[in-house]
C-alpha positions, 0 to 999 in steps of 0.5 A, a space after each residue: 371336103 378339103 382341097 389339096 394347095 398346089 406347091 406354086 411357090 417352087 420350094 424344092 429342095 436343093 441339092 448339095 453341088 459339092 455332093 453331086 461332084 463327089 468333092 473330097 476336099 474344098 480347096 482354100 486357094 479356088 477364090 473364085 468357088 468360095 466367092 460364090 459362097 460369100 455375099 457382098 458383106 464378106 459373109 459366108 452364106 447359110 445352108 438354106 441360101 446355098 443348098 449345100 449340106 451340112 458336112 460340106 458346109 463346115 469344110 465351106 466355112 473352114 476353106 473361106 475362113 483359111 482364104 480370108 487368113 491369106 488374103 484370096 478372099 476379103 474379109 470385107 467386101 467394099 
């Protein structure tokens, strides 16, 4: 007889912040919101870092690759 693993670790899924807040659109000129979606090598982070979804994701990279286009993020953070 087989016993069942207790999940000890915490691996719940997480939830997409911009899904709770019904976000229509990610703004570009929030820095301060897109910062919190880049590490500290200026790259954006992945899905599985962030727990956001797929659809807004892509709206994420898009925002952070037009922020970074004028200058409100770094491309690369010193």
């Amino acid at each position: 007889m087989q016993r069942r693993r207790q999940n000890r670790g915490g691996n719940r899924r997480r939830i997409c912040a911009f899904c709770v807040d019904k976000v229509k659109v990610i703004d570009y000129k929030d820095h301060e919101m897109l910062g919190r979606y880049v590490n500290e090598f200026g790259r954006i982070r992945p899905r599985r870092q962030t727990g956001t979804c797929a659809k807004h994701q892509r709206a994420l990279a898009v925002s952070v690759k037009r922020a970074r286009h004028i200058a409100l993020l770094p491309f690369v953070n010193d």
